[in-house]
C-alpha positions as CSV (number, residue, x, y, z in Angstrom):
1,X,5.2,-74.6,-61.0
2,X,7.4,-71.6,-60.9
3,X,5.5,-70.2,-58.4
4,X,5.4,-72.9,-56.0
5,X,9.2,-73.0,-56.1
6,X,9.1,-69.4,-55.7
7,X,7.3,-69.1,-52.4
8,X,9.5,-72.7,-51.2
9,X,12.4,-70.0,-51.7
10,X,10.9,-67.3,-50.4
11,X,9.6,-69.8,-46.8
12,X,13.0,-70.6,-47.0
13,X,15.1,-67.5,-46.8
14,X,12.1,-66.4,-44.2
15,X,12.9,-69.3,-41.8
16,X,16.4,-68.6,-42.0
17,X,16.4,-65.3,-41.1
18,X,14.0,-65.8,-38.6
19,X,16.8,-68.8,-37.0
20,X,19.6,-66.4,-37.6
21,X,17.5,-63.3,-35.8
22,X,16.7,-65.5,-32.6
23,X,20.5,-66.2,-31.9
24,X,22.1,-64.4,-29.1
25,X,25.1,-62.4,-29.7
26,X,27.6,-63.8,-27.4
27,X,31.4,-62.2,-26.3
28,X,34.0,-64.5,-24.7
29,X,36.8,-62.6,-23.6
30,X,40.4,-63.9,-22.6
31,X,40.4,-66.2,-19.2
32,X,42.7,-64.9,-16.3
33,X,45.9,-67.3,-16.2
34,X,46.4,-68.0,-12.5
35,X,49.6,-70.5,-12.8
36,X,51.9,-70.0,-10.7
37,X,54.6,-71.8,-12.2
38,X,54.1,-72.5,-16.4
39,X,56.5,-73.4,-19.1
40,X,57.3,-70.0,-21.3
41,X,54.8,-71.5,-23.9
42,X,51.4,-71.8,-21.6
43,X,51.5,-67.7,-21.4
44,X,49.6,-68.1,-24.8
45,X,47.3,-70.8,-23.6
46,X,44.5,-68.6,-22.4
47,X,44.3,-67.1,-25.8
48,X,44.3,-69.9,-27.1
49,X,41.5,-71.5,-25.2
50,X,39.4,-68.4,-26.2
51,X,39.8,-68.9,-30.0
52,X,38.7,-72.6,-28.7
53,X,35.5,-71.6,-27.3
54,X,35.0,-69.6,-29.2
55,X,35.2,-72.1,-32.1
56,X,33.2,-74.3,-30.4
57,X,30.2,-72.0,-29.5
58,X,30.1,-71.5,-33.6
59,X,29.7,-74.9,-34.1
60,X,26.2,-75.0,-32.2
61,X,24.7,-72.6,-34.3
62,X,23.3,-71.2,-31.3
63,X,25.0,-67.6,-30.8
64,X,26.3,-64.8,-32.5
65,X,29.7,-64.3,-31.5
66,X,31.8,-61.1,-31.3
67,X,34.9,-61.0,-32.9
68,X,38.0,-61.2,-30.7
69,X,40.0,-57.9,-32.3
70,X,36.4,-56.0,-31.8
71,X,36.9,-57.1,-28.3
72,X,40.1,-56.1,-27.8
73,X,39.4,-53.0,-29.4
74,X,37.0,-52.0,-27.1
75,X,39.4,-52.8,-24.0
76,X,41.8,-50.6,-25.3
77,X,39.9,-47.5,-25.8
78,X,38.1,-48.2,-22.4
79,X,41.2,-48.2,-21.2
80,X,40.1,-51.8,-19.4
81,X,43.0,-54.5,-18.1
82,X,41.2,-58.1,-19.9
83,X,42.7,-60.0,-17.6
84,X,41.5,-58.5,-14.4
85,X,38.3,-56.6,-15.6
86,X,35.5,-55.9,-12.3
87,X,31.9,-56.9,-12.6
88,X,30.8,-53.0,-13.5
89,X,33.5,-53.4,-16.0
90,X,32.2,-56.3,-18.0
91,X,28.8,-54.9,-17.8
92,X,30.5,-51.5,-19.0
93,X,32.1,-53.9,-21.9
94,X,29.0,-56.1,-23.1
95,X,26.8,-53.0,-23.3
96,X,29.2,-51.4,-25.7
97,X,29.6,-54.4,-27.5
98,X,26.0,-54.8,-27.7
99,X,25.7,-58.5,-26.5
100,X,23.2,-60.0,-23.5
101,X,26.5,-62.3,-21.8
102,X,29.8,-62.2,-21.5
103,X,31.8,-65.6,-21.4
104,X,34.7,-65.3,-18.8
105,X,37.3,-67.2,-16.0
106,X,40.2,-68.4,-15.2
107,X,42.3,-70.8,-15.7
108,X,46.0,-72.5,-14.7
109,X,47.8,-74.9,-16.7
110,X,49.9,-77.2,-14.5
111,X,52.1,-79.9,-16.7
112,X,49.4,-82.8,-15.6
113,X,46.1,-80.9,-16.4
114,X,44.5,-78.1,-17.0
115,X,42.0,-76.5,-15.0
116,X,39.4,-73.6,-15.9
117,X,36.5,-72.2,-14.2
118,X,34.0,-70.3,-16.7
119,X,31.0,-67.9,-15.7
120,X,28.2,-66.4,-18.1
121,X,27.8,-63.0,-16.9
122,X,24.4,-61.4,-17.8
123,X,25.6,-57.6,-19.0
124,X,22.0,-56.2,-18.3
125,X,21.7,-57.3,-14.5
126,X,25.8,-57.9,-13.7
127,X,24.5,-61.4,-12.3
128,X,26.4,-64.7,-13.1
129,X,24.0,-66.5,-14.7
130,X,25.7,-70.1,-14.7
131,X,29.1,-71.2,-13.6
132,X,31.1,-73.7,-14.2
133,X,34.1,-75.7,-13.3
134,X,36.7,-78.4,-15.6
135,X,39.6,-80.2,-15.2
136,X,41.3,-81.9,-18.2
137,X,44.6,-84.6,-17.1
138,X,47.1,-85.5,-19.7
139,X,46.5,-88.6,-19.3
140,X,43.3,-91.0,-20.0
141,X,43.1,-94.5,-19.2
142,X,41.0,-97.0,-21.6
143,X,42.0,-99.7,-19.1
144,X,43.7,-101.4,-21.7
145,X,46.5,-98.4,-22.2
146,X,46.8,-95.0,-21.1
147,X,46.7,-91.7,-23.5
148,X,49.2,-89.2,-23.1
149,X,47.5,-85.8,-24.1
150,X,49.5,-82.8,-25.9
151,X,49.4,-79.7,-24.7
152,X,46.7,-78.8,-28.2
153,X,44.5,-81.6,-27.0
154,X,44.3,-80.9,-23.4
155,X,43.3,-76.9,-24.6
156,X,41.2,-78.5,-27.1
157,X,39.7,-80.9,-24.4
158,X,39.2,-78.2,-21.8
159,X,37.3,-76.4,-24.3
160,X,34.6,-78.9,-25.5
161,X,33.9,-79.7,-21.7
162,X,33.4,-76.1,-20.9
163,X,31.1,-75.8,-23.8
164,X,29.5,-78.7,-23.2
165,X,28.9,-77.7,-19.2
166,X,27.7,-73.9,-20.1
167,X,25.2,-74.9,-23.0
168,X,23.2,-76.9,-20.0
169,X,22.0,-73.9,-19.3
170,X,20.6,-73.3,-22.7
């Protein structure tokens, strides 16, 4: 008996470190903030929305992510600008980092919705590999009354559709 629940341990642990080895190590960096005109508090949005993707990309189980000070560690010493980094530059970045794709975009925040357009770049060939495009409005309708957003649930929002619309491709 103590064998058999020996090797069940032993399958186990096997299986998931295989799962765990067959992830994909994953970097999302800090989308570009192309509003215009923002209240002083959207200047923090784009981080935020990065710690929200990146939250929801953990929740698949699906990818190893790379943590955001590691990032921004890198970027310094590279001397890179995260907000305005060139294709060569994020290929420059993810092969340092050691991951396949880079999650980047831009985004603008206007005071009725937000707006982001995300890209998966493959670091080994520099080719976006899937791109995508949300829109999240402070308002939703149920027909029966309408839902003013916050500002935390529109980010929050934005975040789950873009997650949503780049695991498609997966």
């Amino acid at each position: 008996m103590r064998k058999v629940i020996l090797i069940i341990i032993i399958l186990t642990k096997l299986v998931f470190s295989i799962s765990a080895q067959q992830k994909e190590l994953l970097a999302i960096l800090i989308f570009k903030n192309n509003s215009n005109v923002f209240p002083y508090s959207s200047q923090y949005y784009p981080e935020e929305l990065c710690g929200l993707l990146t939250t929801e990309f953990f929740k698949t189980n699906r990818f190893k992510l790379i943590e955001r000070p590691r990032i921004s560690v890198v970027i310094y010493e590279q001397r890179f600008q995260e907000s305005n980094l060139s294709d060569k530059q994020i290929q420059s970045l993810g092969q340092i980092l050691g991951v396949r794709k880079i999650i980047t975009g831009e985004c603008v925040f206007r005071k009725d919705a937000y707006s982001a357009n995300a890209r998966i770049v493959d670091v080994q060939t520099g080719q976006i590999v899937r791109s995508v495009s949300c829109t999240v409005n402070n308002k939703i309708d149920y027909g029966y009354f309408v839902e003013n957003l916050s500002e935390d649930k529109m980010l929050q929002s934005l975040a789950i559709k873009i997650t949503e619309q780049i695991l498609e491709y997966y």
